[in-house]
C-alpha positions in Angstrom: 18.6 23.3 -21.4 20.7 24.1 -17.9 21.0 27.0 -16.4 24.2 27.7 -17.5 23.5 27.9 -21.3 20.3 30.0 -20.4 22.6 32.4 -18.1 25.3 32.2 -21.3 22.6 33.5 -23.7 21.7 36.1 -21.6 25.0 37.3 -20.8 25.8 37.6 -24.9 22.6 39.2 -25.5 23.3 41.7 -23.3 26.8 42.1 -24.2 25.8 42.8 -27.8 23.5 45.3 -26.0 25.8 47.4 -25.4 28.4 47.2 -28.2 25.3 48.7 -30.3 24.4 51.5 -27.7 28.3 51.8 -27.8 28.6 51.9 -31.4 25.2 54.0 -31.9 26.7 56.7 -29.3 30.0 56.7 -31.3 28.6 57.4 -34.2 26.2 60.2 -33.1 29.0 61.5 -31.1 31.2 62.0 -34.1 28.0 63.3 -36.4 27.9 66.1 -33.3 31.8 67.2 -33.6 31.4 67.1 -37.2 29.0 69.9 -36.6 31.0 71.4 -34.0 34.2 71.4 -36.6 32.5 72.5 -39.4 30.6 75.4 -37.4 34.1 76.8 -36.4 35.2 76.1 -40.0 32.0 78.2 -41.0 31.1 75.6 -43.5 27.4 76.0 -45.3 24.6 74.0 -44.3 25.2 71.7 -47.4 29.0 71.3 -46.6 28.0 70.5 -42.8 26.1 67.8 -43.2 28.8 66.2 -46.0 31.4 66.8 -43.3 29.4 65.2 -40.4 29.3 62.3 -42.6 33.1 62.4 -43.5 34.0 62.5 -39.9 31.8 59.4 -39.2 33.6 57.2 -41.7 37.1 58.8 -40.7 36.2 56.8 -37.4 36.5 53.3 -39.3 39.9 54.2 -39.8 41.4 52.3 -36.6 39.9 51.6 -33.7 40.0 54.3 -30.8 39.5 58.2 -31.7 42.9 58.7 -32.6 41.6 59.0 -36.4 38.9 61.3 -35.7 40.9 63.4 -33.6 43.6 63.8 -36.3 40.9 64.8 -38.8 39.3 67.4 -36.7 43.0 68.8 -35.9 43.8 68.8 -39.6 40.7 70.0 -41.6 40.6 72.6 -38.7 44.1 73.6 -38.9 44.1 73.3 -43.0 40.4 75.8 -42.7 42.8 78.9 -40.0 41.1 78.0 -37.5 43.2 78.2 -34.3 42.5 75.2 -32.0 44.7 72.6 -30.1 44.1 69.0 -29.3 43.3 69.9 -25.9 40.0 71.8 -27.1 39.3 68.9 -29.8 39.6 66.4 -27.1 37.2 68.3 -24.8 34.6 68.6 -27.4 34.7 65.1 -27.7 34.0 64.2 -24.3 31.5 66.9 -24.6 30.0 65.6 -27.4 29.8 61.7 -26.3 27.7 62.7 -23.1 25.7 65.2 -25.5 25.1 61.5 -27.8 24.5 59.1 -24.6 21.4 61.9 -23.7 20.0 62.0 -26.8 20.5 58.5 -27.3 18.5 57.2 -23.9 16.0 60.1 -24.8 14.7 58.5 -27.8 14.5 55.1 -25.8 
């Protein structure tokens, strides 16, 4: 065993690391705006935590938040409730830090 293979392993365990913190904070973050969305929607309890879920799997759509962000804009919109991208995109970036804390809490 050289150096180099023991410096390759360690380089892709840590890179796989972080694509599951990654993935773990994406998928928290998104549980957290389905929340957000279905709060402002005024959803029950029951239909909040169905929606959290939908918004989770929206997320496998495509890569990026592009799909999550159009289903927040259109459930929203399609429920009255006034709200731009702008705000959807805050709560996003609002909701990602909100997910990295709780995540590195529990660690």
């Amino acid at each position: 065993m050289t150096t180099f293979d023991d410096r390759q392993r360690a380089f892709e365990a840590q890179f796989a690391r972080e694509q599951d913190m990654a993935f773990r904070i994406s998928a928290r973050r998104n549980r957290l705006l389905g929340h957000w969305a279905a709060q402002l929607m005024k959803l029950t309890p029951e239909e909040t935590d169905s929606y959290a879920k939908a918004v989770v799997q929206a997320d496998f759509e495509e890569a990026g938040d592009e799909d999550v962000i159009r289903k927040l804009l259109g459930d929203m919109n399609a429920a009255g409730v006034e709200i731009d991208e702008g705000v959807v995109r805050r709560a996003l970036e609002e909701q990602t830090v909100e997910a990295r804390r709780q995540l590195m809490e529990a660690h």
